[in-house]
Each structure stands twice: as structure tokens, then as C-alpha cells.
C-alpha positions in Angstrom: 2.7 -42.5 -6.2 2.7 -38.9 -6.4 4.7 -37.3 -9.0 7.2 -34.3 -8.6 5.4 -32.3 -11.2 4.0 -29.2 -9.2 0.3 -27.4 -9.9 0.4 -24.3 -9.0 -3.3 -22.9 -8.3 -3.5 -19.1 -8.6 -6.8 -17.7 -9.4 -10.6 -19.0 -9.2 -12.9 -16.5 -11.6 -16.9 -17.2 -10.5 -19.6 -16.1 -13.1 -23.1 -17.0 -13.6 -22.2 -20.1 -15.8 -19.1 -21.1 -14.2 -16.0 -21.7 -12.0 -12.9 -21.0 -13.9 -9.7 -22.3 -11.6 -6.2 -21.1 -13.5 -3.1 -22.5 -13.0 0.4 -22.9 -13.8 2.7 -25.8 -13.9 6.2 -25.8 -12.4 7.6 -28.3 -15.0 9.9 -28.1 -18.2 7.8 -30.7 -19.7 5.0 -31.1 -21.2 2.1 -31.8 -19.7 -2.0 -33.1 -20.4 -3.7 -33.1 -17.2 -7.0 -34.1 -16.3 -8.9 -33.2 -13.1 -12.0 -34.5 -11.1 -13.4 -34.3 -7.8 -13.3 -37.1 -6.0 -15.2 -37.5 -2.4 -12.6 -37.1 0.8 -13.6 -40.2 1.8 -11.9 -42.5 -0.9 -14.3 -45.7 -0.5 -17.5 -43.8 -1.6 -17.4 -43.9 -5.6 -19.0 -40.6 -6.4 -16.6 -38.8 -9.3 -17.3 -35.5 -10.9 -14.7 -34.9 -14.4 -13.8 -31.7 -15.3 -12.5 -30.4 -18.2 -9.2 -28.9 -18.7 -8.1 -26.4 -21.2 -4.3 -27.2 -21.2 -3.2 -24.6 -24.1 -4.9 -21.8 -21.5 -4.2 -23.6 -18.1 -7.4 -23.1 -17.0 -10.2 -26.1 -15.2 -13.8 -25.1 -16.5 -16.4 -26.2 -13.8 -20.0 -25.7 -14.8 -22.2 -24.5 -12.2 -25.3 -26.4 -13.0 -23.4 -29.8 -13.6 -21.5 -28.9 -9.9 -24.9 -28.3 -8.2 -26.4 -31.4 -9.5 -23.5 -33.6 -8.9 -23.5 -31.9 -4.9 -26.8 -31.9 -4.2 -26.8 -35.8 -4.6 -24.6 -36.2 -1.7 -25.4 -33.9 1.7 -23.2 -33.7 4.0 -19.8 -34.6 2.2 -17.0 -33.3 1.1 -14.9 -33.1 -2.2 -11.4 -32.6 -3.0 -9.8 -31.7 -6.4 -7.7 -34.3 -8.1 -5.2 -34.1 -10.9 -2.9 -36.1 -12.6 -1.5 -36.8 -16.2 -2.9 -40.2 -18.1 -0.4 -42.2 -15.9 0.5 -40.5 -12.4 -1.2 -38.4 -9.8 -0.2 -34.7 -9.8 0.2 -32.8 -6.3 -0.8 -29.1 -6.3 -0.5 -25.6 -4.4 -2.7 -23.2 -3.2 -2.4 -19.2 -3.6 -2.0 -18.3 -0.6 -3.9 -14.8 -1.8 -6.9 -17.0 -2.6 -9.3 -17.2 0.0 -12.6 -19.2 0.8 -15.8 -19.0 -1.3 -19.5 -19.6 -0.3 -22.2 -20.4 -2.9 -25.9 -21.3 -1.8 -25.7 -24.4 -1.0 -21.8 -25.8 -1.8 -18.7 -24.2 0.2 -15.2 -24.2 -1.7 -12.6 -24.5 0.9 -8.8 -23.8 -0.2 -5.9 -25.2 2.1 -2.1 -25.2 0.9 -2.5 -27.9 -0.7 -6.0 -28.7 -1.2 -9.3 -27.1 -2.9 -12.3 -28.8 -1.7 -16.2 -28.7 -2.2 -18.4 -29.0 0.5 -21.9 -29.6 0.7 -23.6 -27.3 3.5 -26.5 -29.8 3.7 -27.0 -31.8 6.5 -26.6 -35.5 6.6 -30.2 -37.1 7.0 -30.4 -39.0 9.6 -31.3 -43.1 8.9 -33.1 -45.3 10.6 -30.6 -47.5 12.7 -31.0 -51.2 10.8 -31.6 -53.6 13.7 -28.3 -55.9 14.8 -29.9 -59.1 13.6 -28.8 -62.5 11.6 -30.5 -64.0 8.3 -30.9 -67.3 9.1 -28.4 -69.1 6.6 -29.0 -72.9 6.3 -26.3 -75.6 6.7 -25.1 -78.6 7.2 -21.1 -79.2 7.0 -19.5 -82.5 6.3 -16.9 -83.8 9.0 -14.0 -83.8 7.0 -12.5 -82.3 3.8 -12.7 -85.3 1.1 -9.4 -86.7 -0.5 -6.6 -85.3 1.4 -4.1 -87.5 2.7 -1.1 -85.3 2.5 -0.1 -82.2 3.7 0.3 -79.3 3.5 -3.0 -79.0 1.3 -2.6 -76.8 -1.7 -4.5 -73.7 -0.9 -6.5 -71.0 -3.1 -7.9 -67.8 -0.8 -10.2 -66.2 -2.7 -11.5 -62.7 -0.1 -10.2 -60.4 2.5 -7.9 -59.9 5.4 -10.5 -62.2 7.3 -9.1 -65.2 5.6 -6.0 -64.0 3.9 -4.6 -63.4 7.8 -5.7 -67.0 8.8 -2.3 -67.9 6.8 0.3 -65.2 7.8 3.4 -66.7 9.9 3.5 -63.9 12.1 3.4 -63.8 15.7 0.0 -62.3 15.5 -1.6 -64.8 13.5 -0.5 -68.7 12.7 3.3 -68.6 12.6 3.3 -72.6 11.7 0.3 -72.5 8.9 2.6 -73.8 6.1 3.0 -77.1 8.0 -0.9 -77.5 7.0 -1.4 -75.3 3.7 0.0 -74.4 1.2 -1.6 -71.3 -0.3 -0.5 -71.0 -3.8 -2.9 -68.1 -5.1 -4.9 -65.4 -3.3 -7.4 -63.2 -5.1 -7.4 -60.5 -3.1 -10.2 -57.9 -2.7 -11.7 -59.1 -5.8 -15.9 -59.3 -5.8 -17.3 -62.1 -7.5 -19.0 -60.1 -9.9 -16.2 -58.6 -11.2 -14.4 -61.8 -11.4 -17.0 -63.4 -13.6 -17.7 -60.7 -16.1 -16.1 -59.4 -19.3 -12.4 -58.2 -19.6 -12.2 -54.7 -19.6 -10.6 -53.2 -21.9 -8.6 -50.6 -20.4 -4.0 -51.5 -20.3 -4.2 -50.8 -16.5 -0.2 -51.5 -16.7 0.2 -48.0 -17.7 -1.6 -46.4 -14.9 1.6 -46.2 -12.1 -0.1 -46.8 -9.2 -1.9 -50.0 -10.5 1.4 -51.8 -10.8 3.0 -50.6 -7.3 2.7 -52.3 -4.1 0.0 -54.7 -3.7 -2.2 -53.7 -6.6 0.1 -55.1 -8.3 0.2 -57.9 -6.9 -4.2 -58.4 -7.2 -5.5 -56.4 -9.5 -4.4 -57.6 -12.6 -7.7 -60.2 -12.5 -10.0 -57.2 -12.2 -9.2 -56.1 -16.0 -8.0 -59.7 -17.5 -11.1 -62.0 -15.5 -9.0 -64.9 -16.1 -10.1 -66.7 -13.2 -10.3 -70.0 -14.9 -6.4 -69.9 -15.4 -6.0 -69.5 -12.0 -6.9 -73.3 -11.8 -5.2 -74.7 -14.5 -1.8 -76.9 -12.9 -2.7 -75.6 -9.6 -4.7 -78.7 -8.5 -6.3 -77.0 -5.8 -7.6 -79.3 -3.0 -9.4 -76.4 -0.7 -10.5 -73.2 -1.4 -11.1 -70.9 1.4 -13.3 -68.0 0.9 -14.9 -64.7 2.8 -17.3 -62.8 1.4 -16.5 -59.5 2.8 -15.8 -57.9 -0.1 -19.4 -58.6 -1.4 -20.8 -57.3 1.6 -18.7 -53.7 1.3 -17.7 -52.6 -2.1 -19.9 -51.2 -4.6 -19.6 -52.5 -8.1 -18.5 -50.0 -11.5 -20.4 -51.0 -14.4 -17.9 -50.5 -17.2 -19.4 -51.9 -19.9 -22.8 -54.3 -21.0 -21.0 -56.9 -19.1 -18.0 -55.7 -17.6 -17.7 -54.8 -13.7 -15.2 -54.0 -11.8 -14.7 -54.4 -7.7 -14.2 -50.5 -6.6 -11.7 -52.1 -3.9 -8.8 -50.1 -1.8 -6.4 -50.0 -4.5 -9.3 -48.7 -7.5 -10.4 -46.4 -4.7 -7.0 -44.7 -4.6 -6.3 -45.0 -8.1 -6.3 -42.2 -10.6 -8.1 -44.5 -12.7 -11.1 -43.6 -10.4 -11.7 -40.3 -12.6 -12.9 -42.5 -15.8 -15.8 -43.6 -13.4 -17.7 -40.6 -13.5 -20.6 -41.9 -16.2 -20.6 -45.5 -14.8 -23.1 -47.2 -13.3 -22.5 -48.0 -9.5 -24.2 -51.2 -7.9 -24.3 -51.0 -4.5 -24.0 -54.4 -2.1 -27.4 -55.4 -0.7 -29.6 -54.4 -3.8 -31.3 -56.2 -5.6 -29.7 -55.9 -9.4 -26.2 -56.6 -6.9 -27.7 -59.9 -4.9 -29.0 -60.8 -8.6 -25.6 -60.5 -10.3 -23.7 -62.0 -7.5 -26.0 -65.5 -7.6 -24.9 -65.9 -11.1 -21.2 -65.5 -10.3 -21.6 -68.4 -7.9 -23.3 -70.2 -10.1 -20.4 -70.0 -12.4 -17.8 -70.0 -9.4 -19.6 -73.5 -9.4 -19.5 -74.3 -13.1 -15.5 -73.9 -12.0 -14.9 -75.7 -8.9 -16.9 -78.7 -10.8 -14.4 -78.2 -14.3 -11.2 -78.7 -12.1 -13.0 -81.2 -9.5 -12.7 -79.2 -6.4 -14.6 -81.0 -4.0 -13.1 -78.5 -1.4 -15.1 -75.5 -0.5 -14.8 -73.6 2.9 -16.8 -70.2 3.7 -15.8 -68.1 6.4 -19.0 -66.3 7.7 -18.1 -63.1 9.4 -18.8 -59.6 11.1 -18.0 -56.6 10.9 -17.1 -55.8 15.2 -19.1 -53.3 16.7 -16.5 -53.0 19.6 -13.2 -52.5 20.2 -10.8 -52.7 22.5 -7.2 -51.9 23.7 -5.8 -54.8 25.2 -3.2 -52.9 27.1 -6.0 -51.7 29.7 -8.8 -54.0 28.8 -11.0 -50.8 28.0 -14.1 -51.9 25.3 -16.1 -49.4 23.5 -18.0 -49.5 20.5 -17.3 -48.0 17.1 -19.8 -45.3 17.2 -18.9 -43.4 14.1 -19.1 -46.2 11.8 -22.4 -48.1 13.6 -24.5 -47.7 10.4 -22.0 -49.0 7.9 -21.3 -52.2 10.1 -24.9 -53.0 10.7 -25.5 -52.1 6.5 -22.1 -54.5 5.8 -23.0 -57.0 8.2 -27.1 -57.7 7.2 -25.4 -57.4 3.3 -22.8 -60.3 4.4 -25.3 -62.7 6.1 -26.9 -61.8 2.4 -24.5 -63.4 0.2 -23.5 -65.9 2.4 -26.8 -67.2 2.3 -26.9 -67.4 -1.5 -23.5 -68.9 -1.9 -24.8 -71.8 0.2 -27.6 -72.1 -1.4 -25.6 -72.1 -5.0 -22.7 -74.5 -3.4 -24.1 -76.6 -0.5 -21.7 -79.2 -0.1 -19.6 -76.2 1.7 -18.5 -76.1 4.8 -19.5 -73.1 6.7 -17.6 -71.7 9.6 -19.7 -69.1 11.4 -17.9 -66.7 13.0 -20.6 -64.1 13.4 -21.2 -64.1 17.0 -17.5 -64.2 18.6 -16.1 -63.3 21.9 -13.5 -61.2 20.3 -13.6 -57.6 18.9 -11.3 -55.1 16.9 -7.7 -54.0 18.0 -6.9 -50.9 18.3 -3.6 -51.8 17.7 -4.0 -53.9 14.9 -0.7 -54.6 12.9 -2.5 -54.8 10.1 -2.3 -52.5 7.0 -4.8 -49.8 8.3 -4.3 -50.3 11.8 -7.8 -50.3 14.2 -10.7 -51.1 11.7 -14.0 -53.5 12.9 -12.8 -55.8 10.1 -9.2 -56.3 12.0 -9.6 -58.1 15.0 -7.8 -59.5 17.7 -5.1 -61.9 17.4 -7.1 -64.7 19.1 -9.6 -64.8 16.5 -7.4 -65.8 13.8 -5.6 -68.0 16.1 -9.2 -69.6 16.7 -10.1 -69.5 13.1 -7.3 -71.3 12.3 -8.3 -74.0 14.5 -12.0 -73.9 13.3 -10.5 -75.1 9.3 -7.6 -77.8 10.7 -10.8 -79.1 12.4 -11.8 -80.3 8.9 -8.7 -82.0 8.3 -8.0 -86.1 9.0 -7.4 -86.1 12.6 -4.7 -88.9 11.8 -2.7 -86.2 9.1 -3.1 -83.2 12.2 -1.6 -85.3 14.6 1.3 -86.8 12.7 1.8 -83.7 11.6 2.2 -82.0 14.7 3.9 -84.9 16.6 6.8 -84.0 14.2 6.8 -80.7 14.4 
């Protein structure tokens, strides 16, 4: 949440060393603030700090430290950030200030934005071919010692699972007669679950503890997943690796990581990543760390005697398609991230089977359907929000796995 505190930005100063921004603050109180840039486009992790001189009100940018941080990055874009040690801070522009060009990096000034552009063209990629990794498999028939239900529940992934048990319209309104989902981790990596606490009290940081993040990413900083299991009694656990697949991991200490999810990514706390260490899905220090956090995921299920373990295998869409006049066409913008997320999901897939075998694998990566564009989903059209049938489907592929006997009692007295 942004606070009511105003920055008021009213003179850049450019020498050979560096970029001097002054400022004033329309506030009676006191007030520390610290600034960064942070890229435009929140998911990509790439922080510069800055130093502020409070007593002078003045944000001291050092060229050479700017250049080197820019020219890492061609192509994007990267907006100034402030806020106290608790809240975000919104600011204003002079309106007498005007745009500034330096070799290589453009500093753009809106109303209500300073931003740093690099001038450098984006290389162009080679286009990764749209191919599967073979991922070995053999499911049971039937989920093992469940006679009753609803069947107590544990999601552990994304909106891929999580909306398999929603009651609205859009997805399963009559889930609860078959599960009962008593925990979800949400947007948590595996890595992160299974490393060190970090020591950081994220409860005083105000937009960690609003909205959702409050609700998931407590788990991130405590890593107590093993109390998630303890009087829960867990008889499934259903699982997507999405996140895995997509966000890049912050190294925060010699063993603590943390998942740089939606709600870190649009977090202040972002700024204190600056000097960490970012593993990326689909290397090989990442698919290294991740087999040992299935191996312990394993150690886990085996502690509380979970003999319950389904894995959702998915895709990113490459198409979408408005189902109001049937039109289909294919996310062409974002074709290089889904092919990137979808080779690095068949990826961990693969090892989590190979780590836990006695899962049951339901392979959803070649489906009939595709994104919504009008996905009632937080975010709206995405390739990872599909259309309604799918999770309707879905939900069929898992009560597949139940006793045929329980299903159809149960939905003879519905």
C-alpha cells in the first residue's frame, strides 16, 4: 500500500561522477527513505540501491555503478522507488525538469515517474523449439486408504491447482463434497521452502501482511513446512510445479532462499536484493537445489505417512482465445518466456518423479483448451489462466483417483 507521504522531485544535478536527484518531502514528520531502481517489469529481479542523504534530501547515483548495473540489461527499462523501512512512498515530478540523454542510458521523467532506460537493443534469441522431455510414469489406479470423504487436502503450487478447488461458477462449485483443502502454500518454490529461515521480521514490512501475502508468505521467512503437517493428517497432496518452472530464486544467505513470487516482486522488501545471488529456473545450480528439496519434501511425506501424492503436469498456453466470438490467436509477445517456462516445467516434473515415484501424474501438457481472455482470475488473460473447461476437466482427471464406490455415493446424495 502506498502511503500519503508525498516526494517531491525538483532538481537532477549531472557531473562527471554522478547524478545528484534533490528533493523535498511534503510531510510534518520525520522521515528515512531509501531508494532503488527497480525494473518496470516487476517479475524480473534486477535491483539497483541508491544511497540517500536524508539531512541534505538529496539521492546520490554514481555513474559508473549506473552504467554497469544498465548495461547488463539491454533493452529495459527502470523506474525509481522509494519508501521508508515499512511503506512505499509515491513521488512528483518538476514539471520544469525535463528529459536527459547519456551515451547509452535515457532518464525519462513523467509526473509521477523517473525512469532509466537502456537505448540498447534487445538481442534477439534463438526461438527454443515447442517440444516435451519425456517424463516417465506409471500411476496407480486409486489413491490408497481413503474411505471417507471429503479427503483432507494440502495444495502445495499455483493458480493451476489452487483453482481446481474454488466453488465458483467458473471452476468446481461442489469440490468440498470431495476435498477438504485445509492448507495451501501458495506461490512458494520448493527451494525456498526447504532452506534456512531468514532472518528478516517481514511483519513490519506493510505490504507483506496485506491481502494475500499475508495470507502465504509467512512460510517464505519462517520455512516451517514440517508444521504444516503436524494434526493436519493429510491424506492427498496435490501439487504443480509452476512456480519452479517461473520464478527465479534470491539467495539470502549460505542457505537461505527465498521464492521472488508476485507478492516479493511488488514488495519494497525487493530493494534489500540488490547484492543477492539470483538463481534462475532451468540452470543447473537451480535443477540441482530443487532435487534436494524433493528429496526432503520426501523425507516429509514419509515422517507423516502420506502415501498420497498427485502432480499436476502443465503448460504454459500459447493461444488464446475470446470465447464470445471463438477468435484464437497466439500470445506472441510472451512466445519466448512460455516455451523457456514450459521446457523448465517438463524439467522439474521429471525430477520430482524420479525423487517420488509412487505419484500419480496427471499430464495436462497437450490440452484442447487455451487462455481466456476474460479470465476472472486475479490478473485477468495470462497463458497460465485458462479456460473454465480445463479446471472443470481437471477436476475430473483427480476424482478419477478416488474409490469409484465413495464418488458415486457421494454424488447420488448430492
Amino acid at each position: 500500500m502506498k502511503s500519503d507521504n508525498k516526494i517531491f522531485i525538483k532538481k537532477i544535478y549531472i557531473d562527471t561522477h554522478s547524478i545528484t536527484i534533490f528533493f523535498d518531502i511534503d510531510s510534518s514528520e520525520e522521515m528515512e527513505i531509501e531508494a532503488w531502481l527497480e525494473n518496470k517489469n516487476k517479475y524480473k529481479p534486477h535491483i539497483f540501491y541508491i544511497k540517500v542523504d536524508n539531512k541534505k534530501r538529496r539521492i546520490v547515483i554514481e555513474n559508473q555503478a549506473l552504467q554497469s548495473f544498465i548495461k547488463e540489461f539491454p533493452g529495459e527499462s527502470f523506474k525509481l522507488s522509494l519508501s521508508t523501512m515499512t511503506k512505499r512512498i509515491t513521488y512528483k515530478v518538476s514539471s520544469n525538469l525535463k528529459n536527459i540523454y547519456l551515451n547509452d542510458i535515457d532518464i525519462l521523467l513523467t509526473k509521477e515517474l523517473l525512469a532509466f532506460n537502456n537505448r540498447d537493443s534487445i538481442p534477439k534469441n534463438e526461438l527454443l523449439i515447442n517440444e516435451q522431455v519425456k517424463i516417465q510414469y506409471e500411476n496407480k489406479l486409486e489413491l490408497e486408504n481413503i474411505t471417507v470423504l471429503p479427503v483432507d487436502t494440502l495444495n502445495i503450487g499455483s493458480c493451476f491447482s489452487r483453482s481446481v478447488f474454488k466453488t465458483h461458477e467458473y471452476f468446481n462449485p461442489g469440490y468440498k463434497e470431495f476435498f477438504h483443502l485445509k492448507k495451501t502454500l501458495f506461490h512458494n518454490s520448493f527451494i525456498s521452502l526447504f532452506s534456512d529461515p531468514v532472518n528478516y521480521t517481514f511483519s513490519n514490512v506493510e505490504d507483506l501482511i496485506m491481502g494475500d501475502a499475508a495470507l502465504y508468505i509467512g512460510i517464505e521467512f519462517i520455512k516451517n513446512l514440517d508444521e504444516q503437517f503436524i494434526d493436519n493428517n493429510f491424506k492427498l497432496v496435490v501439487i504443480d510445479n509452476y512456480i519452479d518452472a517461473t520464478s527465479p530464486i534470491i539467495k539470502c544467505g549460505t542457505h537461505s532462499f527465498l521464492t521472488y513470487n508476485k507478492y516479493l516482486a511488488e514488495s519494497i522488501f525487493k530493494r534489500l536484493f540488490s547484492s543477492c545471488d539470483i538463481i534462475y529456473p532451468g540452470t543447473k545450480q537451480h535443477l540441482e537445489l530443487y532435487r534436494k528439496s524433493i528429496v526432503n519434501f520426501r523425507n516429509i511425506l514419509t515422517k507423516y505417512n502420506v502415501k498420497n501424492v498427485i502432480l499436476i503436469g502443465g503448460r504454459q498456453s500459447q493461444y488464446k482465445i475470446n470465447e464470445q466470438t471463438n477468435q484464437v490467436s497466439p500470445w506472441n509477445d510472451k512466445m519466448e518466456w512460455i516455451l523457456n517456462v514450459n521446457k523448465n516445467w517438463d524439467e522439474v516434473d521429471r525430477i520430482f518423479l524420479e525423487e517420488i515415484p509412487n505419484s500419480i501424474y496427471i499430464d495436462k501438457r497437450t490440452t484442447y483448451w487455451k487462455s481466456d481472455v476474460f479470465s476472472p482470475m486475479i490478473g485477468g488473460a495470462s497463458p497460465s489462466h485458462y479456460q473454465s473447461g480445463y479446471y472443470k476437466e481437471l477436476f475430473n482427471d483427480i476424482i478419477s483417483f478416488l474409490s469409484r464406490d465413495s464418488v458415486d455415493e457421494k454424488r447420488y446424495n448430492q
